[in-house]
C-alpha positions as CSV (number, residue, x, y, z in Angstrom):
1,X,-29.7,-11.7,-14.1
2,X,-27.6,-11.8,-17.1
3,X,-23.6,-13.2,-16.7
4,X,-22.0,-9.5,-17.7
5,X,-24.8,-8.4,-15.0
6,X,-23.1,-11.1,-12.0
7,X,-19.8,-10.5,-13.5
8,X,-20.4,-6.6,-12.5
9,X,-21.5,-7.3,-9.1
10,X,-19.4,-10.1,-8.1
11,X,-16.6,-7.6,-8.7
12,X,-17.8,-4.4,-7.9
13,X,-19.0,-6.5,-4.0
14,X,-14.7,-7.8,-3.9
15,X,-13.9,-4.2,-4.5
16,X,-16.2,-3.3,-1.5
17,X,-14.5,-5.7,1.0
18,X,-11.1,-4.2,0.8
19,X,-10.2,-2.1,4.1
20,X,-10.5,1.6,3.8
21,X,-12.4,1.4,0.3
22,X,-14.9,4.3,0.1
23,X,-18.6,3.3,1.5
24,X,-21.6,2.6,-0.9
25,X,-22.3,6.9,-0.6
26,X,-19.1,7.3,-2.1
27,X,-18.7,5.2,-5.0
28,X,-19.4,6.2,-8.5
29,X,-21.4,3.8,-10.5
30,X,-22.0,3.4,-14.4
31,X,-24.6,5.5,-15.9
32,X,-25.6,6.6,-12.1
33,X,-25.5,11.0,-11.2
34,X,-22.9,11.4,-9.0
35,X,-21.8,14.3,-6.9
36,X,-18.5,13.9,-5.1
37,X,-18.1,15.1,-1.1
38,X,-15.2,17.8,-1.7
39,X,-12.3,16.5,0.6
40,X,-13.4,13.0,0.7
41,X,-11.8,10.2,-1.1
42,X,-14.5,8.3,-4.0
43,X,-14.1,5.3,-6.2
44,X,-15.3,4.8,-9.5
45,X,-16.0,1.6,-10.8
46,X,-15.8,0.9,-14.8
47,X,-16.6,-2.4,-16.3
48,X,-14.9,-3.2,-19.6
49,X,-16.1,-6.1,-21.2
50,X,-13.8,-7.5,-24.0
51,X,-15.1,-10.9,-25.3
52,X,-17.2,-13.6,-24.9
53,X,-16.6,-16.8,-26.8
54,X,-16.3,-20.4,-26.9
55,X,-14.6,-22.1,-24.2
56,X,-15.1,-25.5,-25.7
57,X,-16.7,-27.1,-29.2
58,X,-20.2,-28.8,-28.8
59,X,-24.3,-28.2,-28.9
60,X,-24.1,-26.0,-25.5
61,X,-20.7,-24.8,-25.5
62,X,-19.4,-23.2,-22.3
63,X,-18.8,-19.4,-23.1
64,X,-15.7,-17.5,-21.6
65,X,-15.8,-14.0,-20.6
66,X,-13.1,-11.8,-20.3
67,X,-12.5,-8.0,-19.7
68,X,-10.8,-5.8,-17.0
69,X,-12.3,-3.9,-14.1
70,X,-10.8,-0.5,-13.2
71,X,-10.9,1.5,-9.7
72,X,-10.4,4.7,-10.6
73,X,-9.8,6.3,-6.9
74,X,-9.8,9.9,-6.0
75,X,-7.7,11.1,-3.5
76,X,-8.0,14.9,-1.8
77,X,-5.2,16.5,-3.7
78,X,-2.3,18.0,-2.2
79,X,-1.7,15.3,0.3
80,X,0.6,13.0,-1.3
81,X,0.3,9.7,-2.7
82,X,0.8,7.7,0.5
83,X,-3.0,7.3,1.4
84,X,-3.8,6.3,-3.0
85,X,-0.4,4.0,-2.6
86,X,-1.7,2.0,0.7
87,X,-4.9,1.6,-0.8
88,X,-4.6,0.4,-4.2
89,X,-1.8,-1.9,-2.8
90,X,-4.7,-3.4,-0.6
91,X,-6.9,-3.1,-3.7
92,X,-4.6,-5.3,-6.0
93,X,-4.2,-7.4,-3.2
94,X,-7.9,-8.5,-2.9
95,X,-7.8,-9.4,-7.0
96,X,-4.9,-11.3,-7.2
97,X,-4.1,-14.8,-9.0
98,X,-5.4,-16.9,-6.7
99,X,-8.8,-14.8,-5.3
100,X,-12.0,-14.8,-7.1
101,X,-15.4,-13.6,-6.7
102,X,-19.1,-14.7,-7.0
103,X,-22.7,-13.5,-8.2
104,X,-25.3,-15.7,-8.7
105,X,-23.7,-18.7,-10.5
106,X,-20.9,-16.6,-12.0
107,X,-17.7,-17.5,-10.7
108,X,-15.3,-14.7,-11.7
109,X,-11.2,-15.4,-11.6
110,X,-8.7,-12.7,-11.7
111,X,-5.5,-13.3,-14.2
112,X,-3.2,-9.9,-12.4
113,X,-4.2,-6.5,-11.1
114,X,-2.2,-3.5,-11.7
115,X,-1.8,0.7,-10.2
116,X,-1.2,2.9,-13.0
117,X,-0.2,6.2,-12.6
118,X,-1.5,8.9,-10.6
119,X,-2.6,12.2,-12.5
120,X,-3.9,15.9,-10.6
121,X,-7.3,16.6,-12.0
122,X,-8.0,19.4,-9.8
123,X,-9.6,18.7,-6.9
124,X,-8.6,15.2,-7.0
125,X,-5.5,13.0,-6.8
126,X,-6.5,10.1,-9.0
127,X,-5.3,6.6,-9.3
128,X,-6.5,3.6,-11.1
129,X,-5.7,0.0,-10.3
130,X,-6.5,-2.0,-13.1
131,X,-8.1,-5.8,-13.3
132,X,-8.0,-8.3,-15.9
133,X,-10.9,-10.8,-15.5
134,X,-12.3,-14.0,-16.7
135,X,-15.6,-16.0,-16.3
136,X,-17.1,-19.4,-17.8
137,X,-20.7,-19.6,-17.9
138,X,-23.4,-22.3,-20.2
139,X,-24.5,-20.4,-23.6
């Protein structure tokens, strides 16, 4: 597999270990038909790539990655923003500073994580934490 290709999964397999997050059935994945369960809670999972380029000067330099991840969740709306607050919380929590996350022999690091607002898009309460990344790999 290619690195944006480990990049994706490493993350999108960290975002799957945090406590409550919505199972496999329930997660929305790029360029993937999706029909959400009315009344139950879904992720989405977007992959923004921003750069790749030399880490270092040299015949094979190493190349560094960088981009953010967002978890876009939807919440049943109506119910308040205690159950998209203890989430997201748990969500940033598992990308923090000092955690990273593995595919194949990609190594991705996390530099912060943040919630952004929550907006009503009818059904759906939906909140977004947001990811900012970084990877080395061999060009």
């Amino acid at each position: 597999m290619g690195t944006t290709q480990d990049i994706r999964r490493a993350l999108e397999k960290k975002a799957a270990t945090v406590a409550g997050f919505p199972p496999a059935t329930q997660r929305h994945w790029e360029n993937v038909r999706f029909e959400p369960t009315t009344g139950t809670p879904w992720a989405k999972l977007v992959l923004v790539p921003a750069t790749s380029r030399p880490a270092n000067l040299g015949p094979s330099p190493s190349l560094r990655y960088d981009g953010t991840f967002l978890v876009v969740m939807h919440f049943v709306e109506g119910k308040g923003s205690g159950a998209a607050d203890d989430l997201l919380d748990l969500i940033r929590a598992a990308f923090t500073v000092d955690q990273s996350a593995t595919a194949g022999s990609t190594q991705v690091r996390f530099e912060w994580s943040e919630r952004n607002e929550g907006v009503n898009d009818a059904p759906w309460y939906v909140a977004t934490a947001t990811i900012k990344w970084y990877a080395y790999a061999t060009s």
